[in-house]
N, C-alpha and C positions, 0 to 999 in steps of 0.2 A: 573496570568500566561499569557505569551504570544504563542500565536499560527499564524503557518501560513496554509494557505489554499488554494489552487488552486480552481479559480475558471472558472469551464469548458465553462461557453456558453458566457463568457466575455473574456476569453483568460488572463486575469491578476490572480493575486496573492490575497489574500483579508489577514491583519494582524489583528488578534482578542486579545484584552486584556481585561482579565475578572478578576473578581475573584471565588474563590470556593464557588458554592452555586448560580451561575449564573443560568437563566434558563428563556427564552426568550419564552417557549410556555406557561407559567400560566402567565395571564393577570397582577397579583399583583408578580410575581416575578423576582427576582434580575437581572438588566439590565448590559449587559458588558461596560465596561469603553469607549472603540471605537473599533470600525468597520471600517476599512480604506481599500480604494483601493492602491495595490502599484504594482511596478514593471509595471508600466501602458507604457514604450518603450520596447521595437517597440510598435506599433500600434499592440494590440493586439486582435485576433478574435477568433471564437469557431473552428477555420482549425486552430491558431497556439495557442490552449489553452495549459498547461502546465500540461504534465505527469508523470515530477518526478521532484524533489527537492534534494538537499542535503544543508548544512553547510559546509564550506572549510573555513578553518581558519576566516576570516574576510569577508566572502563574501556568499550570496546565489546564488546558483548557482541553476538556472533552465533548462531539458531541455525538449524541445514543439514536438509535433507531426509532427511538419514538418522538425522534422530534426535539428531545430537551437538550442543551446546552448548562453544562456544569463549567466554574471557574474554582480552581481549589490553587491553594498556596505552593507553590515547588518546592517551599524547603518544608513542610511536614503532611501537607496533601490535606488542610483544613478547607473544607467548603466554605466556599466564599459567597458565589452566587449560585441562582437555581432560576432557569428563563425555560419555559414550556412556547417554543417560537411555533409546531404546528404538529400534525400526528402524521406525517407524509414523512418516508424513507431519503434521507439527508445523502446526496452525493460527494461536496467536496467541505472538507474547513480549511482555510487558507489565515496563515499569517502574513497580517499586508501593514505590519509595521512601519513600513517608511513613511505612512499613512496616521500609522498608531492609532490600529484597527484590525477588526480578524473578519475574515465574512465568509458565512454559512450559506449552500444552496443546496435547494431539495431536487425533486424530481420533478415537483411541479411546476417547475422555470418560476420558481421564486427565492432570492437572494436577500438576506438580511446583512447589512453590515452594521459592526458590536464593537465599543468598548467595555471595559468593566464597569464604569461607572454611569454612562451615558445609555438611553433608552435604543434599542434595537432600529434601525429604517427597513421598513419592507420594501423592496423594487419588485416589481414584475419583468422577466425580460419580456423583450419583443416578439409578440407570434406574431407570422404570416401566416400562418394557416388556420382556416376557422376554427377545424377540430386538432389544436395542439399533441403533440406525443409527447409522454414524458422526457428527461436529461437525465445521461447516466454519469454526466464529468460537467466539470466549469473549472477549466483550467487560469490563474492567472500569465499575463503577458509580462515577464520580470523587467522587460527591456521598453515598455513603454506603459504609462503612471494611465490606468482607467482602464486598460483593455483590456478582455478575458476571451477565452472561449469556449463553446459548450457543445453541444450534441449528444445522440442517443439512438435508440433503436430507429430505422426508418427516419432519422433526424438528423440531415447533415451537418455538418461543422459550421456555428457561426463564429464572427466574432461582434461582439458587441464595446462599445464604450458605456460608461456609467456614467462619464462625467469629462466637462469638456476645462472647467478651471475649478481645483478645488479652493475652494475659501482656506483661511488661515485654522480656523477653528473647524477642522474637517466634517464632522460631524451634520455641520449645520451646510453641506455645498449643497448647490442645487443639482439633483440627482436625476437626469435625463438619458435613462438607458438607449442604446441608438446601436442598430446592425450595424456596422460600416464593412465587413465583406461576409459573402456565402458561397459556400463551398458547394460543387458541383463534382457529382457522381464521375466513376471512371467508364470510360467507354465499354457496350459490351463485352462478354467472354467471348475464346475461339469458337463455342457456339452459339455465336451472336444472343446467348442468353442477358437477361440484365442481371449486374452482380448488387445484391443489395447492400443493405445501408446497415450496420451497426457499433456505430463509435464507442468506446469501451474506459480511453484516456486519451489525453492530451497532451503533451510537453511542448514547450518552446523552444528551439534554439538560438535565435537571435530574434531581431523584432519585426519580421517579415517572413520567418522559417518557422514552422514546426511538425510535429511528427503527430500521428494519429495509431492507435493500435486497436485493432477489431475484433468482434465477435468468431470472425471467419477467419482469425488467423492474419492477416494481413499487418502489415505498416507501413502507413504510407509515410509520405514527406511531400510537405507543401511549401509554395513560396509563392507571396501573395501579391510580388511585386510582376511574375511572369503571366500567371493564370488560376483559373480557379480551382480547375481540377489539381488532383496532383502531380508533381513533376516525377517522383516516383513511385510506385505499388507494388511492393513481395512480399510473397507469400511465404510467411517464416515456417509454418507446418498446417497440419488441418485442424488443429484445436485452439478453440478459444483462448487469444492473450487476457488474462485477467488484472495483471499488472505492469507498470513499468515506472525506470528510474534514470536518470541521467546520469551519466560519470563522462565530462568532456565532450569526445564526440563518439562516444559508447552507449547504446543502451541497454538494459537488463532488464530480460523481457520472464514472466513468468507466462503458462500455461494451465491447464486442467489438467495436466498429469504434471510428472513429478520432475519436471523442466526448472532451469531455472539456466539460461543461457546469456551470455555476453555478444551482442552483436556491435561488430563496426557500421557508423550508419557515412563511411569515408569510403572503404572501401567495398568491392562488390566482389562477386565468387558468381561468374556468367551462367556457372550448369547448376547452382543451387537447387531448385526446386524442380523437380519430375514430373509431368503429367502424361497418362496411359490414356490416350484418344482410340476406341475403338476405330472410328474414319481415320486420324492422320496419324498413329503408332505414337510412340512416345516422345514429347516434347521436352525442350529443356527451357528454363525459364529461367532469369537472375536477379538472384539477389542480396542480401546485404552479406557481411561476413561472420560467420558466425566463429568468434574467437576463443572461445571456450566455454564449458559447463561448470556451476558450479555446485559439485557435485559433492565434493568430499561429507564424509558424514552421512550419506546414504538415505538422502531426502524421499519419503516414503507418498508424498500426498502432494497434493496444488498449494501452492504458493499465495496468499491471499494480501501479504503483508511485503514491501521491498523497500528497507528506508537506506540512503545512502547517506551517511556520515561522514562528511567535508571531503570526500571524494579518497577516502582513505578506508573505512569501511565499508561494507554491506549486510547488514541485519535482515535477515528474514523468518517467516511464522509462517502458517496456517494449517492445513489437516490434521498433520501427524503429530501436532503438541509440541515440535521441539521449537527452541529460539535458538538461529546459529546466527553467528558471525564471523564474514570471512574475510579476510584482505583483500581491497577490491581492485588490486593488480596483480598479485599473484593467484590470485581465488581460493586460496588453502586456509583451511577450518582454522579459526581464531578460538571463538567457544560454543559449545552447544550445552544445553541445558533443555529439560523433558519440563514442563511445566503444567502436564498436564489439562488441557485446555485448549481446545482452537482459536487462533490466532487472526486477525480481520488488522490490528494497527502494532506498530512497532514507534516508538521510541529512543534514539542512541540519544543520554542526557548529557555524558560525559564520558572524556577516554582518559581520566587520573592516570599518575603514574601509582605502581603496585601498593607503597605503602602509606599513601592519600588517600587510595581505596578503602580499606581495611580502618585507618581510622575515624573517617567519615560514617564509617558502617556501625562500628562499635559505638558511636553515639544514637544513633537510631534505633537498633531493631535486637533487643536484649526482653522484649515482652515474652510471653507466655502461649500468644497466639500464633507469632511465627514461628516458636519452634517447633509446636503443632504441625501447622501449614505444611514446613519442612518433610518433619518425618512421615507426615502423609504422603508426602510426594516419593520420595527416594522406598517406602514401603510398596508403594505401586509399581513401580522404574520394577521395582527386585522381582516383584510376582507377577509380569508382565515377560520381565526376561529369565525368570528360573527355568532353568530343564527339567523337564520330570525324569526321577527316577528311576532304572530298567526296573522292568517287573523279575523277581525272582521264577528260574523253570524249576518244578520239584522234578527230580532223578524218577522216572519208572524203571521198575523191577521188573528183568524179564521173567517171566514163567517157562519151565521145563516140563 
């Protein structure tokens, strides 16, 4: 398989080709085909490291923390284009193909939509409120052409339309951002405290459903056709969800520790969640089902990265530098590979069969610099995991 990887404190890209059954932390086991740095223009640093990826037809498109937007070639990672859209922290990049078109949004609820060749459109979304808070997501709605949705700290869930008929020549529609529903906070806690606001991601499930995951651990699920609030809210633990992935009617949710869970959002588990009320003793609360960890490989750090490959894989990255991949029903380790590097986006480009892989590779990556790269890595991997030595005890002599 090929994968791609962002890698954070280099500001480039890193292409990994393995096979199943890879696994770079056991001293005797199966080493990846190559390790290659790509995507190395501009001059890349850990200020313009790369926070989201997508696939657009024929090209990777990346776009960096500072704002710029690179298009490089897929089959040898040649910089194509180079677009500086703003210097504000970039939330989502969305391929929105059916469109034949990618679009970029920042924090500061401003959305570009991009082809390769066509000049960038700035939108503004819609603030109601005088003094705007930033957006930490801007999810698309797959099940209906125009609609997204957004939110962020103290910034409830909207959704918005972009556009009401797109022209033939997409490019040139006329582009009329418009709220069309807002989402409304959940009722006080059991003490009557107000529970706050911090949107994290988005997913849809159908074109009236979707799911929300928070700052505070929560996930809700909304549905736009009964109310505004949501129709559900649990509490998956007490730490920040930083990501999440859809597989059917599964999510896999990561956290700030070293989480990386499968929840049914079908079925419920009634005593899931504990609360210890000094006035009412201990509550039990319900909620979604958590069907397994995916744990194999012994995930060390938070999870930053969760890409889900046609509902067959699961690739994940971030603290602890490894890239695993595991089967995303039975959840047991596929590859892992140390890559040295924290991890923010993931990639699955391809799942070739074994000796597709190997071929495809031996045309690429026979240079001089990756095999560098290489035995820098697996030279770290060694002194990283060497044991020290016992120290030798010298014999004393007893005296008489």
């Amino acid at each position: 398989m090929k994968v791609l990887v962002s890698s954070d404190e280099t500001g480039h890209v890193k292409e990994v080709v393995c096979l199943k059954g890879t696994d770079t932390s056991k001293k005797d086991g199966v080493k990846p085909i190559s390790v290659s740095k790509v995507c190395l223009e501009p001059a890349a640093s850990l200020k313009s490291r790369v926070l989201h990826m997508i696939i657009f037809e024929d090209y990777l498109i990346t776009l960096r923390i500072d704002g710029v937007v690179c298009i490089y070639t897929l089959s040898d990672y040649t910089l194509v284009k180079y677009i500086k859209l703003t210097s504000v922290k970039p939330v989502s990049l969305i391929n929105y193909s059916q469109f034949g078109c990618f679009i970029a949004a920042f924090e500061n609820n401003k959305v570009f939509i991009m082809t390769v060749e066509d000049e960038p459109v700035e939108l503004n979304l819609p603030v109601e409120d005088k003094n705007p808070t930033i957006i930490a997501t801007f999810a698309p709605n797959p099940f209906k052409d125009g609609e997204f949705a957004f939110g962020g700290e103290e910034n409830d869930i909207k959704l918005v339309s972009l556009f009401e008929k797109p022209n033939k020549k997409f490019m040139s529609t006329k582009f009329e951002p418009k709220i069309v529903f807002t989402a409304e906070n959940v009722p006080n806690d059991f003490l009557d405290l107000r529970v706050p606001i911090s949107v994290k991601h988005i997913k849809f499930l159908e074109e009236n459903k979707f799911i929300s995951v928070t700052k505070y651990g929560q996930l809700r699920i909304y549905d736009t056709t009964i109310k505004n609030q949501p129709i559900h809210d649990f509490k998956i633990g007490p730490k920040p969800i930083i990501q999440v992935a859809i597989s059917e009617d599964n999510a896999i949710l990561s956290d700030t520790t070293s989480l990386i869970g499968k929840y049914s959002l079908t079925k419920i588990d009634s005593n899931a969640t504990r609360i210890n009320s000094a006035s009412a003793g201990e509550l039990r609360r319900p909620s979604v089902k958590l069907l397994g960890k995916f744990n194999e490989g012994t995930n060390t750090g938070a999870t930053h990265a969760i890409y889900n490959f046609e509902n067959k894989y699961v690739a994940t990255g971030g603290l602890d530098r490894y890239l695993r991949v595991f089967d995303i029903k039975t959840r047991k380790l596929v590859a892992k590979v140390y890559l040295g590097t924290q991890i923010s986006s993931i990639i699955v480009v391809e799942d070739d069969e074994e000796e597709e892989v190997v071929k495809k590779s031996k045309k690429r990556h026979d240079s001089d610099n990756d095999e560098d790269d290489e035995e820098d890595m697996w030279t770290q991997l060694e002194t990283n995991t060497k044991e020290p030595e016992p120290k030798k005890l010298k014999k004393k002599s007893r005296k008489l």
